[in-house]
KEFIFI-156542 format. One record per residue (C-alpha): residue number from 1; residue in one letter; z, y, x. Coordinates in steps of 0.05 Angstrom, whole numbers, plus 32768, in hexadecimal, padded with zeros to 4 digits. Each point is the difference from the previous one (the first is absolute). Layout:
N
+-----+----+------+------+------+
|   i | aa |    z |    y |    x |
+-----+----+------+------+------+
| NUM |  A |    Z |    Y |    X |
...
+-----+----+------+------+------+
This chain:
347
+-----+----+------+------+------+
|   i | aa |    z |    y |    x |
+-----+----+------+------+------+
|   1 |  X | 81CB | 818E | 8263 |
|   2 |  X | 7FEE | 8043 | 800F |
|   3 |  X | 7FEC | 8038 | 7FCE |
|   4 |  X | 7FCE | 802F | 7FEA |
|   5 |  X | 800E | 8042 | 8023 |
|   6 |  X | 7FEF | 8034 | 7FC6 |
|   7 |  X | 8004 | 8043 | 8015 |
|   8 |  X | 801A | 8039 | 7FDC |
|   9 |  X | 7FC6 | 802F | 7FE2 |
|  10 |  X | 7FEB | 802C | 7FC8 |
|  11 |  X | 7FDB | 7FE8 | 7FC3 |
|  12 |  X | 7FC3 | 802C | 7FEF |
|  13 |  X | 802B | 801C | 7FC8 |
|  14 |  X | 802F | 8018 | 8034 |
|  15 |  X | 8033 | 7FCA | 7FEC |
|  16 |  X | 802A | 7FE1 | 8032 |
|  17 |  X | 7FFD | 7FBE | 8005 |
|  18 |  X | 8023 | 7FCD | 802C |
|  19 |  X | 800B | 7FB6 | 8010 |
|  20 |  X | 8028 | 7FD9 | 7FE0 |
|  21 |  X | 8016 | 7FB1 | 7FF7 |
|  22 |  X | 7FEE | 7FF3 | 7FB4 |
|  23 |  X | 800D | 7FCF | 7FD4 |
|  24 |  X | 7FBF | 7FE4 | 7FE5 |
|  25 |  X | 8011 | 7FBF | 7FE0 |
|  26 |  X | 8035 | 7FD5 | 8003 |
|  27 |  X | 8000 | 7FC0 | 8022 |
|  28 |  X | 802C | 7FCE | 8023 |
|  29 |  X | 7FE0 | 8009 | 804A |
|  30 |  X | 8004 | 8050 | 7FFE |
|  31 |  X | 7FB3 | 7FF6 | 7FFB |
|  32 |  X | 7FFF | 8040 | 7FD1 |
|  33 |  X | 8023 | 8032 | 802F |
|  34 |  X | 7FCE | 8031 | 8027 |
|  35 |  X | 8001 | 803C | 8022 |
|  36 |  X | 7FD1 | 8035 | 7FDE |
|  37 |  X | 7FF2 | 8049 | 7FFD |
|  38 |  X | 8010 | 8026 | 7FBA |
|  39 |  X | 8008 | 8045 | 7FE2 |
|  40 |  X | 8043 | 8028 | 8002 |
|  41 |  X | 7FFD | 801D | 7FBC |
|  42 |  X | 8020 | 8051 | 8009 |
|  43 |  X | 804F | 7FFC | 7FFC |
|  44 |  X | 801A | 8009 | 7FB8 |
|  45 |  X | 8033 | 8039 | 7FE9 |
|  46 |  X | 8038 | 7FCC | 8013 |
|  47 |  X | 7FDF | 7FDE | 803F |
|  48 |  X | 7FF8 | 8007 | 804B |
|  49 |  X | 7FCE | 7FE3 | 802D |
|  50 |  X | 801D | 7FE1 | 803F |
|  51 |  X | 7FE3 | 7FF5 | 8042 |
|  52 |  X | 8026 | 7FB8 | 800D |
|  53 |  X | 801A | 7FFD | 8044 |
|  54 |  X | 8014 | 7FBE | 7FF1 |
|  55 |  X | 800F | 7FC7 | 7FCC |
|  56 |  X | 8030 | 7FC7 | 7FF9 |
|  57 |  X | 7FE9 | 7FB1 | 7FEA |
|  58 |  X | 8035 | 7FE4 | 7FCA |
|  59 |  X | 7FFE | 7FB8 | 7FE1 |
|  60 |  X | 7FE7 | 8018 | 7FC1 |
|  61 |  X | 7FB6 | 801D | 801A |
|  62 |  X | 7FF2 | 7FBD | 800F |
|  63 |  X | 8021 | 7FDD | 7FC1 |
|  64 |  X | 7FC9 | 803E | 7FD9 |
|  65 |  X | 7FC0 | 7FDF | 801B |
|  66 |  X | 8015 | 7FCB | 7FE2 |
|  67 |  X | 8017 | 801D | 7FC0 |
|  68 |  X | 8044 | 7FE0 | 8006 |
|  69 |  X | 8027 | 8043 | 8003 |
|  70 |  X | 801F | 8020 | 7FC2 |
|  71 |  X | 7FDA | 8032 | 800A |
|  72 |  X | 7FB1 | 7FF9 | 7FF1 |
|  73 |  X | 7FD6 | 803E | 8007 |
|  74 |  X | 7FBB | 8000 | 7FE0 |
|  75 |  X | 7FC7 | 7FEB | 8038 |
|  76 |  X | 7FF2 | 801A | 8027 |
|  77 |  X | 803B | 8018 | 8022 |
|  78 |  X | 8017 | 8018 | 8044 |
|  79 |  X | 8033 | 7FDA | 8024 |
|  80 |  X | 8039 | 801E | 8026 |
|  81 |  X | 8044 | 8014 | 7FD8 |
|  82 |  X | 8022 | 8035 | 8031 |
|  83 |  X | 7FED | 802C | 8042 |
|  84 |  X | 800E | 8043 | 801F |
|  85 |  X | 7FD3 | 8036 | 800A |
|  86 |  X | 7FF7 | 804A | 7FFF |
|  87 |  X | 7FF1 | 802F | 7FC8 |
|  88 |  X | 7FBB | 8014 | 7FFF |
|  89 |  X | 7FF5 | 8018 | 7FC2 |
|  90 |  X | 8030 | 800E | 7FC2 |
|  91 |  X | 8000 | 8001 | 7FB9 |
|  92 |  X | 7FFF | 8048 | 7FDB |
|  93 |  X | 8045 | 7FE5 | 7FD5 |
|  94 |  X | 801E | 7FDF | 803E |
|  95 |  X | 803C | 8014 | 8014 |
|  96 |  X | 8035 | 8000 | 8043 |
|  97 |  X | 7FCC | 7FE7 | 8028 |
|  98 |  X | 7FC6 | 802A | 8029 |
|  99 |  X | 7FBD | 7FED | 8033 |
| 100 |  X | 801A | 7FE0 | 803F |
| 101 |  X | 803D | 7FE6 | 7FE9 |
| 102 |  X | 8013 | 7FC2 | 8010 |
| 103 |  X | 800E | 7FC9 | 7FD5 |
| 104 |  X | 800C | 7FB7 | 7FE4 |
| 105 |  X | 7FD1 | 7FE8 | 7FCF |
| 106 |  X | 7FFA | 7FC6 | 7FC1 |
| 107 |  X | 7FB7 | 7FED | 7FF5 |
| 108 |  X | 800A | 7FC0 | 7FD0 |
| 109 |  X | 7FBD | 7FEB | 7FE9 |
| 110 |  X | 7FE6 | 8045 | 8024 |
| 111 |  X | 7FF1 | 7FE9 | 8044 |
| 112 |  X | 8035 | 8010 | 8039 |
| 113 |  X | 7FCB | 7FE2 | 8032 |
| 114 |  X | 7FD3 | 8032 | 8006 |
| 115 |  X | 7FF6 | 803A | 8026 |
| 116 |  X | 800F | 803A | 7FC5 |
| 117 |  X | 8024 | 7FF3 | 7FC0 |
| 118 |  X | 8010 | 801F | 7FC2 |
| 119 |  X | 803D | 7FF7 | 7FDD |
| 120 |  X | 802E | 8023 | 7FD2 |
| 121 |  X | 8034 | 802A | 8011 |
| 122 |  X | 803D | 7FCF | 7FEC |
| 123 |  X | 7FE1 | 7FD1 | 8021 |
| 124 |  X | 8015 | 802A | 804C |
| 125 |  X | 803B | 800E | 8025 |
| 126 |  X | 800B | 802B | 8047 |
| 127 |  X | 8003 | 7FCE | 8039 |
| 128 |  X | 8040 | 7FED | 8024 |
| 129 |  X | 7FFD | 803B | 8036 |
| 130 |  X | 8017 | 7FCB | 8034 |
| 131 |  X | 7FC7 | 7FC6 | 7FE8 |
| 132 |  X | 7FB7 | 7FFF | 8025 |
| 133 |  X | 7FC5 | 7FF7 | 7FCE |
| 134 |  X | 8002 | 7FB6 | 8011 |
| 135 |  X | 804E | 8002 | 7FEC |
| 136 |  X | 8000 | 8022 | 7FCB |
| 137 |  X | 7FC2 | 7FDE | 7FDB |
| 138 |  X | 8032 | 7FB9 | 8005 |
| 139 |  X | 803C | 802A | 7FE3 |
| 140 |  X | 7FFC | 8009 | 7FC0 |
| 141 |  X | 7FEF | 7FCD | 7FCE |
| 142 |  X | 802E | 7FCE | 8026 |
| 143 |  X | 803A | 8029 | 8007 |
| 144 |  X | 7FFA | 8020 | 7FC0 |
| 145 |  X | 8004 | 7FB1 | 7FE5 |
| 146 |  X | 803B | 7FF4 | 802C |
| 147 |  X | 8020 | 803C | 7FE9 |
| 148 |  X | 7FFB | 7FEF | 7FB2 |
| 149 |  X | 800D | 7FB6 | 8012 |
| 150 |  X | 8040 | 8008 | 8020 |
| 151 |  X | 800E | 8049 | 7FE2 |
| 152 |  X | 7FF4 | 800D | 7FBD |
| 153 |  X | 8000 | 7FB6 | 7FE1 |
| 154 |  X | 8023 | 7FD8 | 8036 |
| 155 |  X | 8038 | 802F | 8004 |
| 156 |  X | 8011 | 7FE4 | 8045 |
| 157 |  X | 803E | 801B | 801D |
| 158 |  X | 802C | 8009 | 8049 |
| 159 |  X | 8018 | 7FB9 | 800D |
| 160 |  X | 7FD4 | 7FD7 | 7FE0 |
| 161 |  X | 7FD8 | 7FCB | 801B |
| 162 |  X | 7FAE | 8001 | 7FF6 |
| 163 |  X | 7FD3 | 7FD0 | 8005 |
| 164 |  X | 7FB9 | 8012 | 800F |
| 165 |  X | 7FC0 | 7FD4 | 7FFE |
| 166 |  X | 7FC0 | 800F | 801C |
| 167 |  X | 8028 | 802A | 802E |
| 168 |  X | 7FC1 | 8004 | 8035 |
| 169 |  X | 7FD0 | 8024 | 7FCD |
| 170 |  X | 8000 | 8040 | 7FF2 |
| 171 |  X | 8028 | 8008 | 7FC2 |
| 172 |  X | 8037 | 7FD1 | 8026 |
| 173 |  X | 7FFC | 8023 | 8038 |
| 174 |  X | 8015 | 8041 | 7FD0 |
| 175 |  X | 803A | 7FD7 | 7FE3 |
| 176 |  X | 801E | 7FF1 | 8040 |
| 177 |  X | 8007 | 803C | 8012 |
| 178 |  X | 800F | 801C | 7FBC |
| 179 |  X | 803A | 7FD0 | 7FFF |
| 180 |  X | 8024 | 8009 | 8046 |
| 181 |  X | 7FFE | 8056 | 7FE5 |
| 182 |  X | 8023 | 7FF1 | 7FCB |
| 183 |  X | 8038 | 7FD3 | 8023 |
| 184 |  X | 7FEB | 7FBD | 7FEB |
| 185 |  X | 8005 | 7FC0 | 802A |
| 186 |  X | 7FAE | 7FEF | 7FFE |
| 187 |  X | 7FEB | 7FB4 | 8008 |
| 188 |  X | 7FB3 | 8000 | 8012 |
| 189 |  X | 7FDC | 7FC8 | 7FF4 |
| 190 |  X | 7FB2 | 7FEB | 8008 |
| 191 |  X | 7FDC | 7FC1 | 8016 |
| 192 |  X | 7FF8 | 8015 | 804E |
| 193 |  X | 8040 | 8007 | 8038 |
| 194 |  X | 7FCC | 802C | 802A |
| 195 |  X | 7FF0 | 8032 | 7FCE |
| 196 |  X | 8049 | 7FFD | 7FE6 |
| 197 |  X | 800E | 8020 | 8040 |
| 198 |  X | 7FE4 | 8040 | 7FE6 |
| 199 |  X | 803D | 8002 | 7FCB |
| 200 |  X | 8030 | 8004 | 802E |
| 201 |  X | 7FE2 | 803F | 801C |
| 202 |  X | 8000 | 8013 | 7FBD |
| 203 |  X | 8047 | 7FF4 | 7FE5 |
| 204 |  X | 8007 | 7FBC | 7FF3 |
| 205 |  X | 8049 | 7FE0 | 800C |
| 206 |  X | 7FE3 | 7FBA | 7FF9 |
| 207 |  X | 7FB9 | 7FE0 | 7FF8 |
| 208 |  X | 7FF0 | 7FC0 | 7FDB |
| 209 |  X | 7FC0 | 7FD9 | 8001 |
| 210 |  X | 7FF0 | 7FF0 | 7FB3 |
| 211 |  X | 7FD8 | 7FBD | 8017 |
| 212 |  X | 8012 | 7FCE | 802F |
| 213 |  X | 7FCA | 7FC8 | 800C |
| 214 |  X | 7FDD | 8023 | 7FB6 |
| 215 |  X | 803E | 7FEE | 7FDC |
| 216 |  X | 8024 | 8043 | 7FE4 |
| 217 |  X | 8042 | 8002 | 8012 |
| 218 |  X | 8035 | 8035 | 800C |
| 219 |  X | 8039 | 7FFD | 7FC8 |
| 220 |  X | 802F | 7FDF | 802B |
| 221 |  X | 7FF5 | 8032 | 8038 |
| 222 |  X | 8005 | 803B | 7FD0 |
| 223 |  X | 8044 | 7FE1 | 7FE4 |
| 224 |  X | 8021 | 7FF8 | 8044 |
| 225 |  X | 7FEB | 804A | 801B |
| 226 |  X | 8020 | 801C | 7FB9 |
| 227 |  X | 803D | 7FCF | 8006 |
| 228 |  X | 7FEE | 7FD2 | 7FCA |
| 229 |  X | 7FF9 | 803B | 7FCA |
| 230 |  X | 7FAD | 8000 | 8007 |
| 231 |  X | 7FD8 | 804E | 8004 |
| 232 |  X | 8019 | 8039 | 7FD7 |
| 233 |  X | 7FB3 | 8018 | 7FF3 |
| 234 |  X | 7FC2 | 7FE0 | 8016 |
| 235 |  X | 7FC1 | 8022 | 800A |
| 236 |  X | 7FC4 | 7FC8 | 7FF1 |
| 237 |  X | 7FB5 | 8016 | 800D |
| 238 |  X | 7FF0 | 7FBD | 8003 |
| 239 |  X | 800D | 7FD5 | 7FC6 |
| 240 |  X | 7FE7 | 7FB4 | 7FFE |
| 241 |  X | 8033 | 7FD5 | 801D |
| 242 |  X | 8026 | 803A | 8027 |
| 243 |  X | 801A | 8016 | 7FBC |
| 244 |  X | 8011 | 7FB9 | 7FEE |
| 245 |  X | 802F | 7FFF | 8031 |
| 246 |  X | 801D | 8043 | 7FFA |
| 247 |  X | 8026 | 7FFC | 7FBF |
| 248 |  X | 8021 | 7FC9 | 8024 |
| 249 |  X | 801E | 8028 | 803B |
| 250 |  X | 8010 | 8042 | 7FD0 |
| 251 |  X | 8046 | 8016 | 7FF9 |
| 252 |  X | 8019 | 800A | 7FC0 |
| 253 |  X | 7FED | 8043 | 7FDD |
| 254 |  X | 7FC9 | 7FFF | 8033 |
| 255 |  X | 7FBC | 8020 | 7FEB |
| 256 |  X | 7FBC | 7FDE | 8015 |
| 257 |  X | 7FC9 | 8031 | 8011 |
| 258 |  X | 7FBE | 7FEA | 7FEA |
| 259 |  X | 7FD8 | 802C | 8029 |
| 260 |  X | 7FBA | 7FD0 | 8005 |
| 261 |  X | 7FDE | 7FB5 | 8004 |
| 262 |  X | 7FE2 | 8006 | 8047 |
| 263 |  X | 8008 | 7FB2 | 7FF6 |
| 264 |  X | 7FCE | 7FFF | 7FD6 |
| 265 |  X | 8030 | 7FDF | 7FC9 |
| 266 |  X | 8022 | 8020 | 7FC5 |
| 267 |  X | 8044 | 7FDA | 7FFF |
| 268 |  X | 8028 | 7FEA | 7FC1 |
| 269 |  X | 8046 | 800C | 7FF0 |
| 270 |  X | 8032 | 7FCF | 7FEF |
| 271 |  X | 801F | 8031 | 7FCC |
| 272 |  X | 8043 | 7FCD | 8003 |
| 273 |  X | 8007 | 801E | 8053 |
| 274 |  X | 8006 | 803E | 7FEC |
| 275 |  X | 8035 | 7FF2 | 7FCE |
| 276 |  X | 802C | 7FD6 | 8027 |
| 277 |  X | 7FF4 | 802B | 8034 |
| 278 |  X | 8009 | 8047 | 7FE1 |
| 279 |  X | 7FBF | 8025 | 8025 |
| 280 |  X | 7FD4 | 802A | 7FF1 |
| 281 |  X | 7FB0 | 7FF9 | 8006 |
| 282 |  X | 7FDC | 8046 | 800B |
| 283 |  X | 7FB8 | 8016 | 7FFE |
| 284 |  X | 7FEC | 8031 | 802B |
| 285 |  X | 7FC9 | 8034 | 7FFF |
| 286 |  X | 8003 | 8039 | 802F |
| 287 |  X | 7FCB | 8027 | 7FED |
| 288 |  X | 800B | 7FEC | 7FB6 |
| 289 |  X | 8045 | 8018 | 7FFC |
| 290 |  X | 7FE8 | 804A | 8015 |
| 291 |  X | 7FC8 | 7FFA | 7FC0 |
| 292 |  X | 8032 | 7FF2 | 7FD6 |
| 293 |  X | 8036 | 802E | 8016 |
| 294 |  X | 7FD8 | 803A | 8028 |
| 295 |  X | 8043 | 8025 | 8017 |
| 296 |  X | 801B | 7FC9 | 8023 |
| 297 |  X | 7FBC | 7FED | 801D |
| 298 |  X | 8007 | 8044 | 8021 |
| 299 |  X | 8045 | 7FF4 | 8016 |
| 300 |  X | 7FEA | 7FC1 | 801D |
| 301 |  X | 7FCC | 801C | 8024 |
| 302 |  X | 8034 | 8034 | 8018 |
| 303 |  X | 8029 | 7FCB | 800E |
| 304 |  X | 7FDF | 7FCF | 8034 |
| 305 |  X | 7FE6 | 8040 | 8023 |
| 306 |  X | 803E | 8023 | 8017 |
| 307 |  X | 8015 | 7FBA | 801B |
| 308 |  X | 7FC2 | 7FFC | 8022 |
| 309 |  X | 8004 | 803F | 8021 |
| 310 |  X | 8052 | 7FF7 | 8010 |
| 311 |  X | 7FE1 | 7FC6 | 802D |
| 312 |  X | 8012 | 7FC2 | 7FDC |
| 313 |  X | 7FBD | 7FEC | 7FE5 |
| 314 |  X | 7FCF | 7FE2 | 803A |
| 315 |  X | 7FB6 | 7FDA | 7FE7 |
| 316 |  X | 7FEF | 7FD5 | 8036 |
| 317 |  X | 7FB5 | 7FF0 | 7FFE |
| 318 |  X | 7FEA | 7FC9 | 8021 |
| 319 |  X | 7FB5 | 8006 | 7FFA |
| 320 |  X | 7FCD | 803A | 7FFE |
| 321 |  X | 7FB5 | 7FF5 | 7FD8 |
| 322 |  X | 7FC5 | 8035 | 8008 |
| 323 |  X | 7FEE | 8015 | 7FB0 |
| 324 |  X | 7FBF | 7FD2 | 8016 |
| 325 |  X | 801F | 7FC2 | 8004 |
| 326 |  X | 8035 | 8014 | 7FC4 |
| 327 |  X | 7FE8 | 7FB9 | 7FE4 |
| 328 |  X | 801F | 7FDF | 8040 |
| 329 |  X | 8044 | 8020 | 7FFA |
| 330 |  X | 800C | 7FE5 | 7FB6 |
| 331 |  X | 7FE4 | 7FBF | 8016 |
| 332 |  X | 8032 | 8005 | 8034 |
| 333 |  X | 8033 | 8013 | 7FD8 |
| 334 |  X | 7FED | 7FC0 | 7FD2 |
| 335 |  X | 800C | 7FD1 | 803B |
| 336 |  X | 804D | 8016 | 8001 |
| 337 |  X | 7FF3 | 800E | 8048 |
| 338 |  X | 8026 | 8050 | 7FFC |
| 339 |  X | 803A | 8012 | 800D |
| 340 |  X | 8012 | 8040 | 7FE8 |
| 341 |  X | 7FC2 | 8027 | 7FED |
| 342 |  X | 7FBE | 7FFA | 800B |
| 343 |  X | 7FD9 | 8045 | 7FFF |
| 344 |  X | 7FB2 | 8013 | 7FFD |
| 345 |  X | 7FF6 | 8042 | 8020 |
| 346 |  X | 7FC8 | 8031 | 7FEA |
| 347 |  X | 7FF9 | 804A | 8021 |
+-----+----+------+------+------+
């Protein structure tokens, strides 16, 4: 399905405006998603106006249309959580940051697919020196979540053995290699050998295919990898049965990561397991945690990009969308057909 190709133009109040992939209603069939043509209002003391180069598709645009996501902005609202760009114009108040630079962005509710965006200035970050603009708009939101997942609440250390599912999406993808930096033996697992393959390239000691003939399965696998004492710390954007399964291959003093419900179902504990069992169950919000505590948000952010730029951070996209057919690249993403990161490129 192709797009409306809106150009770029000038309002007769002089106003920019520009094309973007809105939010109109919600509905089950994406039926209330269109590309339109709207007003940049002038950047605020603390906000810059970005020229997006290019923005990055994530699970939760698509769970929004549906109003499914924590997260529910007032409708209308642009779609499109995170992007890079250049400057174009700045804030009076903003500081650290100057026309042309280059950056990574956080649009939530703001519209990352689009072709200029304003946003505040906590919500930016310089980009990875060593990233393209396709790179670099896949970076951050999933390795930030990697890096609080396995980082800051996980507490994963040298030695230890990981498991990660969902391992062929993009905040899996992170983990993986998250994981292998930090010295970990990383177990991938997903519900396709081919795309599996990917992990390998990524870090991954050993894959695992969660479903064999649409039956979960992997504890026993897990158990004889980690010589009968099950994963140290298990990373779980998936939830539904996956997690079902998971507090029955964790070591004990292991901590679950409950990163997401790509599964579409939220799981129950068995409070007993954890008991007998001595783990931990963690909740994990990335961008949360830097709301809450703003100092280590910034030494997060700090964080993931000198490991970037050391060379030990690599997005792989597997599929590139025009910002006309932005529609097509979440309903891609809603197949499960990525691997990696799927990207919708604008100037």
């Amino acid at each position: 399905m192709m797009g409306l190709d809106l150009p770029v133009l000038k309002n007769s109040s002089n106003h920019m405006e520009s094309r973007t992939l809105q939010c109109e209603f919600l509905s089950d069939d994406m039926s209330g998603v269109k590309l339109v043509q709207r007003v940049i209002p002038e950047a605020g003391p603390r906000e810059v106006l970005i020229r997006v180069k290019a923005s990055s598709v994530n699970f939760p645009d698509y769970l929004m249309t549906q109003g499914k996501y924590q997260h529910k902005p007032e409708l209308p609202f642009g779609l499109g959580m995170e992007g890079s760009g250049i400057i174009e114009k700045i804030g009076s108040s903003v500081e650290g940051y100057a026309i042309s630079d280059e950056v990574t962005f956080g649009a939530l509710g703001q519209g990352a697919f689009s072709d200029y965006v304003l946003v505040d200035e906590r919500a930016i970050n310089p980009k990875p020196n060593n990233l393209t603009f396709e790179q670099a708009a896949a970076f951050h939101t999933a390795y930030l979540t990697a890096y609080v997942s396995l980082v800051r609440r996980g507490n994963l250390t040298k030695g230890e053995a990981l498991l990660v599912h969902g391992s062929t999406g993009g905040v899996g993808m992170a983990a993986v290699q998250l994981g292998k930096y930090l010295g970990a033996t990383v177990i991938a697992t997903g519900t396709s050998e081919e795309k599996l393959e990917f992990t390998k390239k990524w870090g991954a000691d050993h894959t695992l295919l969660t479903h064999k003939d649409n039956i979960v399965d992997f504890r026993d696998e897990v158990k004889d990898i980690t010589n009968g004492k099950g994963a140290d710390v298990i990373y779980d954007p998936v939830g539904g049965d996956v997690f079902d399964h998971s507090i029955r291959c964790i070591n004990w003093g292991g901590r679950l990561l409950v990163v997401g419900f790509a599964s579409g179902r939220i799981p129950n504990l068995p409070i007993n397991m954890a008991l007998i069992k001595g783990f931990s169950v963690i909740g994990v919000r990335a961008g949360e945690y830097g709301r809450k505590d703003p100092k280590a948000g910034i030494e997060n952010n700090n964080a993931i990009r000198k490991i970037c730029e050391e060379g030990h951070f690599s997005p792989y996209i597997c599929k590139e969308f025009d910002l006309k057919d932005a529609k097509d690249a979440i309903k891609f993403l809603s197949e499960r057909k990525l691997v990696g990161k799927v990207i919708i490129k604008t100037n």
